[in-house]
BABAMI-833177 format. One record per residue (C-alpha): x, z, y. Coordinates in steps of 0.1 Angstrom, whole numbers, padded with zeros to 4 digits, always signed. Layout:
BEGIN
XZY ...
//
This chain:
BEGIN
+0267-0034-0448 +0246-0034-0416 +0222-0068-0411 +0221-0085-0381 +0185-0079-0363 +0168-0107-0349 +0158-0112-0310 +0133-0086-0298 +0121-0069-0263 +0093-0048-0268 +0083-0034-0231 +0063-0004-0231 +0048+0021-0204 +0083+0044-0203 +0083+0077-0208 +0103+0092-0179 +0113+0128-0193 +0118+0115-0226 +0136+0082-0218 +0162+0105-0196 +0170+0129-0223 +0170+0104-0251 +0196+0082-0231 +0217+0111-0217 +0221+0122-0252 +0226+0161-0239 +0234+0185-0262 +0200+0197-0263 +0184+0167-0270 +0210+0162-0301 +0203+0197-0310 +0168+0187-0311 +0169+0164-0340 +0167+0172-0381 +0201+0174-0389 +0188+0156-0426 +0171+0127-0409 +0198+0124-0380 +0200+0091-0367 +0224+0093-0340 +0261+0101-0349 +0280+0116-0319 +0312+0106-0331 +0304+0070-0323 +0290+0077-0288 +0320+0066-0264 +0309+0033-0276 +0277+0033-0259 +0276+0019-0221 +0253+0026-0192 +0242+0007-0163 +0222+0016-0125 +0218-0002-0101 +0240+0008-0071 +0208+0016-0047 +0195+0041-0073 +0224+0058-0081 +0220+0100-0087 +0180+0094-0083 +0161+0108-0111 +0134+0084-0128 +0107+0106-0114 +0125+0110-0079 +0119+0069-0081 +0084+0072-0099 +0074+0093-0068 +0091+0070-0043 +0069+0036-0062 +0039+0061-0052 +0043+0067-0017 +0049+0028-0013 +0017+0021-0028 -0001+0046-0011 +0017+0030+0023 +0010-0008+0007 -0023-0005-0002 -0040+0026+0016 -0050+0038-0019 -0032+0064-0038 -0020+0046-0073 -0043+0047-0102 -0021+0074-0128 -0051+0083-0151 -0067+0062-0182 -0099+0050-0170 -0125+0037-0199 -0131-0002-0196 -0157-0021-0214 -0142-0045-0236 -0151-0080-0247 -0169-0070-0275 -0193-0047-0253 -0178-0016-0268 -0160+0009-0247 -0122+0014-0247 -0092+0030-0229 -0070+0017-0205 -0037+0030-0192 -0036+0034-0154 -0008+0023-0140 +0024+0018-0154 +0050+0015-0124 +0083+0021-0148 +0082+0003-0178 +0110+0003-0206 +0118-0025-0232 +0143-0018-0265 +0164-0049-0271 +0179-0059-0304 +0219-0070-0294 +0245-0077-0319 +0279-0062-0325 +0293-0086-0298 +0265-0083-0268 +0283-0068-0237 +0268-0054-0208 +0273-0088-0189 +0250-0104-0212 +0220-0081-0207 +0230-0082-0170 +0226-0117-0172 +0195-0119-0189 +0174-0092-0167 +0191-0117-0135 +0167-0148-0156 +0136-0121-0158 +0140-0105-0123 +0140-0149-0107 +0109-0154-0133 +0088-0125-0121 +0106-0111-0096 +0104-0078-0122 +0138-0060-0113 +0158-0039-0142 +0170-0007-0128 +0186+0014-0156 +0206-0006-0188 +0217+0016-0214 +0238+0005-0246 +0233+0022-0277 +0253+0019-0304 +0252+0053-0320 +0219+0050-0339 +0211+0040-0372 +0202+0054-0408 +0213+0064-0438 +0199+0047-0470 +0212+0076-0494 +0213+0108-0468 +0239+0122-0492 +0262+0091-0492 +0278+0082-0458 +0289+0047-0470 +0252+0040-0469 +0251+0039-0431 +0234+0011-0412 +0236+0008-0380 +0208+0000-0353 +0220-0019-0326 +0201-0021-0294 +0199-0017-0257 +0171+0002-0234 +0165-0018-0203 +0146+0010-0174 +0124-0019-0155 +0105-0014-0117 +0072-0029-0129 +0065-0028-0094 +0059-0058-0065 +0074-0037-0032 +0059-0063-0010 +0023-0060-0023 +0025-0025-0037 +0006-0042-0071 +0019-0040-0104 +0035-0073-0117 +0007-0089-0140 +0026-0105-0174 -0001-0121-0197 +0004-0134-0234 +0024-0164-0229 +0047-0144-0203 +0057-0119-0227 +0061-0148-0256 +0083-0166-0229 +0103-0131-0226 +0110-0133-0258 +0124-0164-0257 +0142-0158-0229 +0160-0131-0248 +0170-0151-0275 +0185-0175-0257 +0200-0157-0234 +0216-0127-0266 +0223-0160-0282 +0202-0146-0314 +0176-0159-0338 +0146-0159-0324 +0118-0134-0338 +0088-0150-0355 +0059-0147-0327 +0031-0120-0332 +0005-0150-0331 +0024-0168-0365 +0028-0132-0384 -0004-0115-0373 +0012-0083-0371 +0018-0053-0345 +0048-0038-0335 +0055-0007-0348 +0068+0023-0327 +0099+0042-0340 +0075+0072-0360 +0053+0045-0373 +0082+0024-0384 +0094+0054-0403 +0059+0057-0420 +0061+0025-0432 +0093+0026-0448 +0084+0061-0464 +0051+0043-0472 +0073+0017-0493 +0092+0043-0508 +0067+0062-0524 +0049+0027-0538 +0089+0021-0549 +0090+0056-0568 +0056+0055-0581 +0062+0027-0596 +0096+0039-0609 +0076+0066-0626 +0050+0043-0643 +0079+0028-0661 +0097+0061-0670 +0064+0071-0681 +0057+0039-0706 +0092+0048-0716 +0080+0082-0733 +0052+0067-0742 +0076+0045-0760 +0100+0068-0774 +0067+0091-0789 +0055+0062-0807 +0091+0055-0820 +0102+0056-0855 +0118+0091-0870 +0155+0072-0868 +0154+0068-0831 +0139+0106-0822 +0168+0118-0843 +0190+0097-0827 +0177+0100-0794 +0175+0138-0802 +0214+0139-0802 +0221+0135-0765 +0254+0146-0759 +0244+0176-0732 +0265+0156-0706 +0242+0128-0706 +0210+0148-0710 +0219+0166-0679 +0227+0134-0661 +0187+0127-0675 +0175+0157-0661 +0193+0154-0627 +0178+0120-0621 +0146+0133-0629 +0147+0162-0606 +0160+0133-0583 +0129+0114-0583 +0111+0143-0582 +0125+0151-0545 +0122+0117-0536 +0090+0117-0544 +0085+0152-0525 +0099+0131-0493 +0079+0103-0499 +0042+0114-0501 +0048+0147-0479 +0042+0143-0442 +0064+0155-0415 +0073+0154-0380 +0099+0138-0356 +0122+0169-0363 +0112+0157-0402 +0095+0196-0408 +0068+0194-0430 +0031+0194-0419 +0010+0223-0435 -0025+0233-0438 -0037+0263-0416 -0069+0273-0432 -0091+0264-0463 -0079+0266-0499 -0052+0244-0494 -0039+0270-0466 +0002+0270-0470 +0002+0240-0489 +0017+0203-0475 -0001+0179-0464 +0003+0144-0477 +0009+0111-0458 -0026+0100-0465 -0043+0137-0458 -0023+0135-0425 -0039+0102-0415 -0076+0112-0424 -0074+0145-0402 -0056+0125-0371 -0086+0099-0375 -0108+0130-0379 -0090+0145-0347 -0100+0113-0330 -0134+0114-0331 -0136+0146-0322 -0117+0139-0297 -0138+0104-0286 -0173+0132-0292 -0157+0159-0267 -0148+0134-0240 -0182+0112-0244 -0193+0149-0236 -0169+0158-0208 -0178+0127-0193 -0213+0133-0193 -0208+0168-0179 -0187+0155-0152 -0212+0130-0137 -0243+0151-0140 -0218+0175-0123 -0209+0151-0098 -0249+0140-0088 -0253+0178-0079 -0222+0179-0060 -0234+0147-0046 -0266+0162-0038 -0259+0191-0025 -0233+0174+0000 -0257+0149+0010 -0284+0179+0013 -0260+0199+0038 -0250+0169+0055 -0290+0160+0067 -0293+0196+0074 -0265+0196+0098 -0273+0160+0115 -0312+0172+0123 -0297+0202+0139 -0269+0184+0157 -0302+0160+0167 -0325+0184+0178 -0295+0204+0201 -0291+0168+0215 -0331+0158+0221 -0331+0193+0238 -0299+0187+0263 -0311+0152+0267 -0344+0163+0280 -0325+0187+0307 -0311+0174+0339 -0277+0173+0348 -0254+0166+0382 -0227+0140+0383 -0201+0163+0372 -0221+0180+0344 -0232+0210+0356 -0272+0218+0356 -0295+0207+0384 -0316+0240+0392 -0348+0245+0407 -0340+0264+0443 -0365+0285+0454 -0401+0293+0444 -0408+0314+0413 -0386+0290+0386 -0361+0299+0410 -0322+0295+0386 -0343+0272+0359 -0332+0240+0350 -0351+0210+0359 -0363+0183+0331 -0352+0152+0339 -0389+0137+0344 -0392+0166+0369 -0357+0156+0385 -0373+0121+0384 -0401+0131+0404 -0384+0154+0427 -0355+0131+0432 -0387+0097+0437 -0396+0120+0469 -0363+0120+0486 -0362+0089+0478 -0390+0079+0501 -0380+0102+0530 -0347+0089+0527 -0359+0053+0526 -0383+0055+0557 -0353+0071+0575 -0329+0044+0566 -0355+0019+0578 -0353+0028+0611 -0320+0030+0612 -0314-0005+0601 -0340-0019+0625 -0317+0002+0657 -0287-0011+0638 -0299-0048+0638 -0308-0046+0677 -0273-0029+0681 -0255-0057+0664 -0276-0082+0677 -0273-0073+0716 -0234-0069+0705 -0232-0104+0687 -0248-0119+0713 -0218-0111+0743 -0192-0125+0719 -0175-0159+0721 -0182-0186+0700 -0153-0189+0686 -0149-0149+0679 -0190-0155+0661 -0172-0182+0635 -0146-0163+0626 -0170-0133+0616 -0189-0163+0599 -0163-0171+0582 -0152-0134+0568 -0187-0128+0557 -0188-0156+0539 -0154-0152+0522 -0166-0118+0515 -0203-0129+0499 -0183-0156+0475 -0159-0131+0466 -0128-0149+0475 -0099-0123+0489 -0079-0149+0506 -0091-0180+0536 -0082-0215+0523 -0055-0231+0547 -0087-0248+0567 -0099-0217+0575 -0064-0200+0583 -0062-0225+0608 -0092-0223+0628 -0087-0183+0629 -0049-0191+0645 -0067-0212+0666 -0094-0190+0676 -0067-0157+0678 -0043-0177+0700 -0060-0168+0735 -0046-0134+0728 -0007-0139+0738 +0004-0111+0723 +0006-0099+0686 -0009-0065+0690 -0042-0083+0710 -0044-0108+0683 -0042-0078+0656 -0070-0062+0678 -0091-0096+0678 -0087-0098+0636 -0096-0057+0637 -0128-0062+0655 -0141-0095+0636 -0137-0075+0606 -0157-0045+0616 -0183-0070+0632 -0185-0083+0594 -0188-0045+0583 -0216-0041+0602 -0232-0069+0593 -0233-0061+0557 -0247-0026+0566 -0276-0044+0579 -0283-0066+0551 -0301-0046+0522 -0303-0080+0500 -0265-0080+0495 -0242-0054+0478 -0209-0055+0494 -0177-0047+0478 -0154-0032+0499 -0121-0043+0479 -0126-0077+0489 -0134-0072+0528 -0098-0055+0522 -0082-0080+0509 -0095-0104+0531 -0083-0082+0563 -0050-0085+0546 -0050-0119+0547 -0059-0124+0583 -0033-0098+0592 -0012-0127+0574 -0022-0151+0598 -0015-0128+0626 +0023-0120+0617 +0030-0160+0604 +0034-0148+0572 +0005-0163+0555 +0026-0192+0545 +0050-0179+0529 +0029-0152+0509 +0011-0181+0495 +0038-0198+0487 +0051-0173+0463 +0018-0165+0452 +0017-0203+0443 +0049-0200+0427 +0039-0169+0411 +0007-0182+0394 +0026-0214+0381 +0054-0189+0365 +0025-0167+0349 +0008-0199+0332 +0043-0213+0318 +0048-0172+0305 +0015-0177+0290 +0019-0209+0274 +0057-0197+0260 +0039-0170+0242 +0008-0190+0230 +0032-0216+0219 +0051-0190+0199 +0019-0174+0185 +0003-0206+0170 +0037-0216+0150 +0029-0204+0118 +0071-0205+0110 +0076-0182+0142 +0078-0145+0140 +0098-0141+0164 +0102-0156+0201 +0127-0183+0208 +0156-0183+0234 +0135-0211+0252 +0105-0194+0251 +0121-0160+0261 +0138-0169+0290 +0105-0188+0303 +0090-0153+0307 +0120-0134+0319 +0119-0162+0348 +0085-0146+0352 +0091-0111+0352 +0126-0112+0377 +0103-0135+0405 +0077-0111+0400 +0100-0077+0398 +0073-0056+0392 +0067-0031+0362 +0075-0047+0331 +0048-0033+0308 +0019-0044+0331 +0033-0078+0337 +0033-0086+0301 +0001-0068+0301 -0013-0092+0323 +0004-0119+0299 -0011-0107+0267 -0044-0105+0285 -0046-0140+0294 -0030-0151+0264 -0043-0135+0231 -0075-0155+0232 -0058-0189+0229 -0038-0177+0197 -0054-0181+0168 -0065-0147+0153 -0049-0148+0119 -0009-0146+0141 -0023-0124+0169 -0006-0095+0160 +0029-0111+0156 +0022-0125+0191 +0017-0096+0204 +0050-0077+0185 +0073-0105+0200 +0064-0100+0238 +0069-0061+0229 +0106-0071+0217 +0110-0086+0247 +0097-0059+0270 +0117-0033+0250 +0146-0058+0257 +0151-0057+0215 +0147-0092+0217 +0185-0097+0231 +0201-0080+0202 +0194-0109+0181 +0211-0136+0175 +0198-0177+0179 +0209-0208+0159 +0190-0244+0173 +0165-0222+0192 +0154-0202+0166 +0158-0167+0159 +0175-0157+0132 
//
């Protein structure tokens, strides 16, 4: 007669290898197990049920272990912490700590009744609670015990369910952090959900839950306080029946063999229970024996056992307090040594660089050399370079002084032959060119028409336009206070060419046109990039810099270039990046295989 067990989810770092083979039930995991204590009865294994989730399907737990990994890794930029790490605890003292536990499993108490749907349904409630997501559900209801091994009517089943959980956010690449009143909640959540009696809570009872090995302890524990006390009494019994009078010896003395054998074979009963009870064995239930000392060959007892496991412990805690030690002395030399070879290699690297640094060197890298002499071939220092290089200097400096001062008399007697009109036009290119404007203002585009119109024909006013510019050239050779840039005196030739052909209007025009398109693209994306609901850009938005790029019709990627180069400083820095992703949708032209609803992309 089996008892009905009350609500319970215990979750627990999962042991991958074991969790597989135990839930698989394969032969050789049945084969495995003590065919006296056997708690799993094959014959009732077609009623047990399993559960994956569709996506995981045919992937191993460790296949998906290693998978949680490489997320992390990709997540955080740190590999995931596998390893215990010692923690100070509360108390000051130090402690253990698992590292982390990415698969977790939980064994749920069901009754006869529970289906599938119902543990469905409540890892659905755990998964909207803390988004913890149960991968594997398996349905056991082939394991149990027998109270008399030899009598099979004394079966009694344990019902439960494992549930495999992903412990794991995928968005953050962090664990899932359940504290105290979580995992009380859990368990409420279960019992609700099972429809069961809820458990009393660990804070009411005080007391730890027991693992399947220690839960077998404990009952064994029971059993021997049960027998030993059984003894006591069969024991004040013969103390009894020695003390009785001569009537009852003889009477007792005339057993019928039948029921003194059925004496004996109860006694030889209690003495195997007994046996069971006090003598420790394993998970296979083989019996635990001493290897050396006096007691070598003989079993070890329950409370033995425990004594040479606490033993085991602190040798255990002594060798690793030692390892430990070991490891970061070990470490400082390692460090050392590194840090040693890394000084040596960065005063070398320094002193190769102080002696090319004092060398001299032409523009494209190779060495300047002495020519002539007797350090004919030998490179020059660079103070020597200096000095040599200060000398030339000076020649070249007188020379170029009296070049300017013909050059200035040259320009001068030329200047002074030219018409008025043909002197302000050169005025105004020079000035143009000082302020670094490449285009005339409309002003001066007309005064220059004016002054090119006494040439009637196109080519003479080109001709006029050529020589004002060169005029302006050479007046910028002779000024030594002002360093002229030569892309603007282009641009400005281009302009008056312009002016020549009557096309200036109309250049400017679309250049108008142009520059009012590029600030509407810029404020589209700016707009976008400052919604903090916006990822993506919006049909209205996205069309407002296509309108830019067909007027333009240049190359796409340095248009929007010249976009995001105006633009990124007035997004704010925190959406920058998404900003910037959305105008590369639209380059790419991935932006169009989206869909909109009310001018927002889906």
């Amino acid at each position: 007669m089996s008892t009905i067990a009350k609500a319970s989810d215990h979750v627990k770092p999962c042991n991958i290898e074991q969790s597989e083979r135990h839930n698989r039930r394969d032969a050789e995991y049945i084969a495995s197990l003590n065919p006296r204590t056997l708690y799993v009865r094959t014959e009732l294994s077609h009623n047990n049920e399993s559960y994956v989730v569709p996506d995981l399907k045919g992937v191993t737990l460790q296949q998906h272990y290693d998978a949680i990994k490489a997320m992390v890794k990709q997540k955080t930029g740190r590999a995931m912490q596998e390893k215990k790490v010692t923690v100070i605890g509360k108390n000051g003292k130090p402690k253990e700590r698992n590292g982390s536990s990415p698969i977790r499993e939980s064994v749920v108490n069901i009754k006869p009744d529970t289906t599938m749907g119902d543990l469905l349904k409540y890892t659905e409630k755990v998964r909207q609670r803390w988004g913890v997501r149960a991968i594997q559900i398996h349905i056991h209801k082939d394991e149990g015990h027998y109270t008399n091994p030899d009598d099979p009517s004394t079966w009694q089943p344990n019902l439960h369910a494992h549930i495999i959980w992903d412990w794991m956010n995928h968005e953050t690449g962090k664990s899932f952090k359940l504290g105290k009143k979580d995992m009380e909640e859990l368990q409420d959540m279960a019992a609700e959900t099972l429809e069961m009696e809820r458990g009393k809570r660990k804070s009411e009872t005080g007391a730890e839950h027991l693992e399947r090995n220690e839960y077998i302890l404990k009952v064994q524990e029971e059993k021997k306080e049960k027998l030993q006390a059984e003894i006591a009494e069969e024991e004040a019994k013969a103390t009894k029946m020695a003390q009785a009078s001569l009537f009852d010896k003889m009477f007792n003395a005339g057993l019928s063999p039948s029921v003194r054998k059925a004496f004996e074979e109860k006694d030889a009963a209690h003495k195997e229970e007994l046996f069971q009870a006090t003598t420790a064995v394993n998970e296979e239930g083989l019996p635990y024996m001493w290897t050396s000392g006096s007691k070598k060959g003989q079993n070890l007892t329950w409370e033995e056992l425990a004594k040479c496991r606490e033993r085991e412990k602190k040798d255990a805690a002594i060798k690793a307090e030692a390892d430990k030690q070991a490891a970061v002395t070990q470490a400082k030399a390692d460090a050392k040594a590194e840090h040693d070879a890394e000084m040596a290699k960065t005063r070398a690297e320094y002193e190769l660089r102080i002696k090319k640094e004092r060398l001299a060197v032409k523009e494209d890298g190779t060495p300047l050399c002495w020519k002539g002499g007797n350090r004919n071939g030998q490179q020059l220092t660079k103070d020597e370079a200096i000095k040599w290089l200060g000398g030339q200097l000076k020649v070249s400096q007188t020379v170029n002084s009296a070049l300017l001062d013909r050059l200035r008399v040259l320009r001068d007697l030329l200047f002074a032959t030219c018409s008025m009109n043909f002197k302000r036009v050169v005025e105004i290119i020079v000035d143009q060119w000082k302020a670094g404007m490449k285009h005339f203002a409309k002003g001066m585009k007309d005064f220059i028409w004016s002054a090119i119109s006494v040439e009637k024909t196109e080519a003479g006013r080109k001709s006029y336009v050529d020589d004002a510019v060169h005029f302006a050239k050479m007046l910028a050779k002779t000024d030594t206070d002002w360093e002229a840039d030569d892309k603007i005196i282009n641009s400005l030739h281009e302009d008056a060419l312009r002016i020549v052909d009557g096309t200036w209007e109309s250049y400017h025009e679309k250049q108008e046109q142009r520059s009012q398109l590029f600030d509407a693209a810029v404020s589209a994306l700016v707009q976008m990039g400052n919604c903090s609901y916006q990822r993506h850009l919006n049909q209205s938005q996205a069309d407002t810099i296509e309108t830019f790029l067909a007027f333009d019709g240049g190359d796409r990627k340095q248009l929007c270039d010249e976009i995001w180069c105006v633009a990124k400083d007035k997004v704010e820095r925190y959406w920058r990046d998404g900003a910037h992703d959305a105008l590369e949708e639209l380059r790419n032209r991935e932006l169009y295989s989206r869909s909109y609803n009310n001018g927002m992309k889906r």
